[in-house]
C-alpha positions as CSV (number, residue, x, y, z in Angstrom):
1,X,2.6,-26.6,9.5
2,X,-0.4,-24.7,10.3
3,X,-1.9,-22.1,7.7
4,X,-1.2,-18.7,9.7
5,X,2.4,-20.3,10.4
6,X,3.0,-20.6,6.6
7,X,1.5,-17.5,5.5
8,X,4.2,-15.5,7.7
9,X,6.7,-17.6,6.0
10,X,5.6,-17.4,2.5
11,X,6.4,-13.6,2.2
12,X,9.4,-12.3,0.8
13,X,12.4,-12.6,2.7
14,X,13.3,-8.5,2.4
15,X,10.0,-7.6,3.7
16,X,10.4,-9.8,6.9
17,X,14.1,-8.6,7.2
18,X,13.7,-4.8,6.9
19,X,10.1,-3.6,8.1
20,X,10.5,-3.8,11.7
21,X,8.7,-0.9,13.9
22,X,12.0,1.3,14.3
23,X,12.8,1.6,10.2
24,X,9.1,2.5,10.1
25,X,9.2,5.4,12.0
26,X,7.9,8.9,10.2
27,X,9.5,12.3,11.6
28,X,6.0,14.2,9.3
29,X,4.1,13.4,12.9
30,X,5.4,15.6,16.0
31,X,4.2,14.7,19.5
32,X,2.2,16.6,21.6
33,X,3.0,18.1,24.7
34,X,0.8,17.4,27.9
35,X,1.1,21.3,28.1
36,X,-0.5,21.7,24.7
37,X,-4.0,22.7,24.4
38,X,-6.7,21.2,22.9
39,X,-7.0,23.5,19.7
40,X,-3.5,22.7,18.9
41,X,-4.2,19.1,19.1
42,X,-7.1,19.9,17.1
43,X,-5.0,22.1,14.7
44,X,-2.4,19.2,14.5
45,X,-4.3,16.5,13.4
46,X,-5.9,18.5,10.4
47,X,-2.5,19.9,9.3
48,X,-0.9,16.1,9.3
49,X,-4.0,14.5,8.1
50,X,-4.3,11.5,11.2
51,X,-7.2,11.6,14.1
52,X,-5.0,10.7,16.6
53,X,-2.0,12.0,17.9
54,X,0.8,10.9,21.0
55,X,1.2,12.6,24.0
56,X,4.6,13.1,26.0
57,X,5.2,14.5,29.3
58,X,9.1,15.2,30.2
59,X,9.7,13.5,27.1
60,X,7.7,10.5,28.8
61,X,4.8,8.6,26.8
62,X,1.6,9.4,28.3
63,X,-0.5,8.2,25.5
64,X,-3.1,9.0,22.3
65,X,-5.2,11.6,22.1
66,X,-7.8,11.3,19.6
67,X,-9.7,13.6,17.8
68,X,-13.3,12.4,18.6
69,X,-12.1,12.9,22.4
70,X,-11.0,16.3,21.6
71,X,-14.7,17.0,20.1
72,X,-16.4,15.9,23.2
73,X,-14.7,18.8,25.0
74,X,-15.9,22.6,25.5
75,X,-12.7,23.8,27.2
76,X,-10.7,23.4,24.4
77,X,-8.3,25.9,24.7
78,X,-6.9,24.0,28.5
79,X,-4.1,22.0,28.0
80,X,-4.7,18.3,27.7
81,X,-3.5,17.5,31.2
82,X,-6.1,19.3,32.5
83,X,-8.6,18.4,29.6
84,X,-7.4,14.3,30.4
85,X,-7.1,12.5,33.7
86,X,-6.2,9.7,31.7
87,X,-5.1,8.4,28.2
88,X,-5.2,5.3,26.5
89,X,-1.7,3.8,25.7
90,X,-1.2,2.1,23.0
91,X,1.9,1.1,21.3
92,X,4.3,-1.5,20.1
93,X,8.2,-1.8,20.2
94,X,11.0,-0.6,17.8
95,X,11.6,-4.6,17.3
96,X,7.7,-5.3,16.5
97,X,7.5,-6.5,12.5
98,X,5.3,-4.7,10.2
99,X,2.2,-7.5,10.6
100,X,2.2,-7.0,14.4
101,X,2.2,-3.1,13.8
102,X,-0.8,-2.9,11.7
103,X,-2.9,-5.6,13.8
104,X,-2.3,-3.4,17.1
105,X,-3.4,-0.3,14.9
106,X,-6.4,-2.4,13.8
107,X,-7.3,-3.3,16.9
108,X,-6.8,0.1,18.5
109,X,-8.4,1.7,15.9
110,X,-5.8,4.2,15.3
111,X,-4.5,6.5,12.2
112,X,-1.1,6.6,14.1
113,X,1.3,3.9,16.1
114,X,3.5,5.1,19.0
115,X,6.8,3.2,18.6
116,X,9.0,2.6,22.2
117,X,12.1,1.1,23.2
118,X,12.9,-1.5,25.1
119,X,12.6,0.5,28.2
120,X,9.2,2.5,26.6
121,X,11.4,5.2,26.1
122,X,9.5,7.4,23.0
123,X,10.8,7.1,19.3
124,X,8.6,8.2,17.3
125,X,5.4,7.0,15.4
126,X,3.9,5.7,12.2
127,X,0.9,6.2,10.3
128,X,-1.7,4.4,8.7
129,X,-0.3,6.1,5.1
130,X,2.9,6.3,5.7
131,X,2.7,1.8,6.4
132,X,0.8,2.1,3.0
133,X,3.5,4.1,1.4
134,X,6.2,1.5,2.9
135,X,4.5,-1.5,1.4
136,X,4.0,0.2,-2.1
137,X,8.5,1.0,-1.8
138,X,8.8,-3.0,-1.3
139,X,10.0,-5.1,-4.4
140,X,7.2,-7.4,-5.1
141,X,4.5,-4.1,-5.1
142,X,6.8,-1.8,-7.3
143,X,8.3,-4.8,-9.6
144,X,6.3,-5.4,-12.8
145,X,3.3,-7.6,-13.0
146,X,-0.1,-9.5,-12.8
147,X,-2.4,-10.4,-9.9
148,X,-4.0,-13.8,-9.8
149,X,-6.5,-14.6,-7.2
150,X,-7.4,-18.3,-6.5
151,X,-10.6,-20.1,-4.4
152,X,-9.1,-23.0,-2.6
153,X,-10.7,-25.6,-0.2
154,X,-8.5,-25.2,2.9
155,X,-7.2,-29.0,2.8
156,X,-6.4,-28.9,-0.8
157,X,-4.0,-25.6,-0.3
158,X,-0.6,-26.4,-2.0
159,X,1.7,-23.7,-2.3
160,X,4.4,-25.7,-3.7
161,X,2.0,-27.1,-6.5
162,X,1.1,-24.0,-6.8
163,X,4.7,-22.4,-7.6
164,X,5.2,-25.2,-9.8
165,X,2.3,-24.5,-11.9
166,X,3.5,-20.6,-12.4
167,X,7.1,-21.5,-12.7
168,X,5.8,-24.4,-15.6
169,X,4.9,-21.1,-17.7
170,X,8.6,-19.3,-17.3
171,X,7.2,-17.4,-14.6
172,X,7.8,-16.6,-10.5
173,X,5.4,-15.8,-7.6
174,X,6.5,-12.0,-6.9
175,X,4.7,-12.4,-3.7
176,X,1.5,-14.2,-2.1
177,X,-1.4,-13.2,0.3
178,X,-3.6,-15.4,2.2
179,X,-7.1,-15.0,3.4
180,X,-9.3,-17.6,5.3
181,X,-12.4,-17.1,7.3
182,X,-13.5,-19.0,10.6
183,X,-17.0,-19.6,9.0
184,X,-15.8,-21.5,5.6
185,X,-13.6,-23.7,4.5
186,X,-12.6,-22.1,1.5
187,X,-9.2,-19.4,1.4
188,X,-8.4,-16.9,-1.5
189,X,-4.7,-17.3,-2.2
190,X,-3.5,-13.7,-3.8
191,X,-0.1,-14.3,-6.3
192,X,1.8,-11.3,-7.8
193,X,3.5,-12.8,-10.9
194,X,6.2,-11.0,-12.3
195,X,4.1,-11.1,-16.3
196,X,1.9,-9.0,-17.3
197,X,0.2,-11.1,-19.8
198,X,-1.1,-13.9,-17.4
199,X,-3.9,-15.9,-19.6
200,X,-1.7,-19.0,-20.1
201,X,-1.1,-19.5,-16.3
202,X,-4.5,-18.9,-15.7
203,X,-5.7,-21.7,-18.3
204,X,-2.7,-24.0,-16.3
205,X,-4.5,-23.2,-13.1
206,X,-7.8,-24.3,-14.6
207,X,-6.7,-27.3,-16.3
208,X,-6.0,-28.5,-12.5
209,X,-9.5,-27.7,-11.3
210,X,-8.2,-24.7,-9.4
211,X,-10.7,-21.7,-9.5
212,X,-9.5,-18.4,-10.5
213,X,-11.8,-16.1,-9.1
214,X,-10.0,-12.8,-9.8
215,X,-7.2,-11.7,-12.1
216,X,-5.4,-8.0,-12.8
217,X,-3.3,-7.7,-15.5
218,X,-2.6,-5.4,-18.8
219,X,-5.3,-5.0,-20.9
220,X,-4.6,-3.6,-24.5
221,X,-6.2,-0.1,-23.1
222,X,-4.2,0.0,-19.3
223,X,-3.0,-1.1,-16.5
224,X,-5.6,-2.1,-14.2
225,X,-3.1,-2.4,-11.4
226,X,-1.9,0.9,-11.6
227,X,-5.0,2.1,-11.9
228,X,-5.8,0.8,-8.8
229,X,-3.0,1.6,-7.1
230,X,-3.3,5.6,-8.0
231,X,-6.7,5.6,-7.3
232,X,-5.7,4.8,-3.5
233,X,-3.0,6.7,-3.1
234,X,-5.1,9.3,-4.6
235,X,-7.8,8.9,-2.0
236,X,-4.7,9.1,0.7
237,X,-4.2,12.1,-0.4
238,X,-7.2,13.9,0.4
């Protein structure tokens, strides 16, 4: 089983089953018209905090209009037809799971995500926050716990050793993250462990060589996870 195969499987089973394109949907972000002009594009994107926007045209996807586009245009007050011969069109469909949603906005560079039927029929769209928002909703973000984060060499990567070493302390993996880079051989393996208090698993974890490069857990002043967490949602917010 290759790594990228297994890190799909190794998340939880209600985030796989539930955050599909469709259920992500936000009804905070009206579509444009084609009609529309471009200060009310302009207008739009300030009052919903995103830098992109869709575009529809007899209800029809035409595609993304972006603010930096916008910007680059004196005639703003023409519609967008007119201001547009042609807009990019991004999207993804109502079946597409939340990974594939967030690589096409990655790639695209977006703030928002057109979501289309089968028959590219518009639904709606999400957003860059409201994904964010999504994820924090999920059970292994909101549930109580630590954060331990491991340096592996890539052909020593066990994740049922690993299990077995948190579960030999009366504990469970919440949830786990992988990252890898083409360039090293190393990965960072990110647990959520439903304990607070974390220092015996971390000695466990050392006694079998593993590094623990990171850890995030209550302190006697706070929670540095919360902490964290507020901070960006905080910044979100802005």
């Amino acid at each position: 089983m290759t790594l990228q195969k297994y890190e799909v499987r190794n998340e939880i089973t209600t985030l796989v089953a539930t955050m599909r394109a469709l259920a992500l949907i936000t009804d905070e972000i009206p579509p444009l018209k084609h009609t529309d002009s471009g200060e009310k594009a302009l207008r739009w994107m300030d009052e919903f905090k995103v830098s992109h926007l869709p575009v529809l045209k007899n209800d029809n996807f035409v595609g993304v209009i972006s603010e930096a586009d916008l910007l680059d245009k004196l005639a703003l007050e023409d519609s967008l037809d007119t201001l547009f011969n042609h807009l990019p069109r991004p999207y993804v469909l109502e079946t597409a799971h939340v990974y594939d949603v967030l690589k096409r906005m990655e790639e695209s560079k977006l703030s928002i995500m057109p979501v289309l039927d089968s028959e590219e029929k518009y639904l709606g769209c999400t957003s860059i926050f409201h994904l964010l928002t999504s994820f924090a909703n999920t059970g292994s973000i909101k549930d109580t716990g630590g954060i331990i984060v491991l340096e592996i060499n890539e052909h020593d990567y066990s994740m049922a050793q690993i299990a077995q070493i948190v579960e030999s302390n009366n504990a469970r993996i919440l949830s786990s993250y992988i990252m890898s880079s083409p360039d090293s051989t190393k990965i960072e393996v990110t647990l959520k462990i439903n304990q607070l208090e974390l220092s015996r698993i971390i000695r466990t974890f050392e006694r079998y060589d593993y590094i623990v490069k990171e850890t995030f857990q209550k302190d006697a002043s706070d929670n540095d996870i919360q902490i964290r967490f507020d901070s960006l949602m905080n910044y979100l917010n802005i």
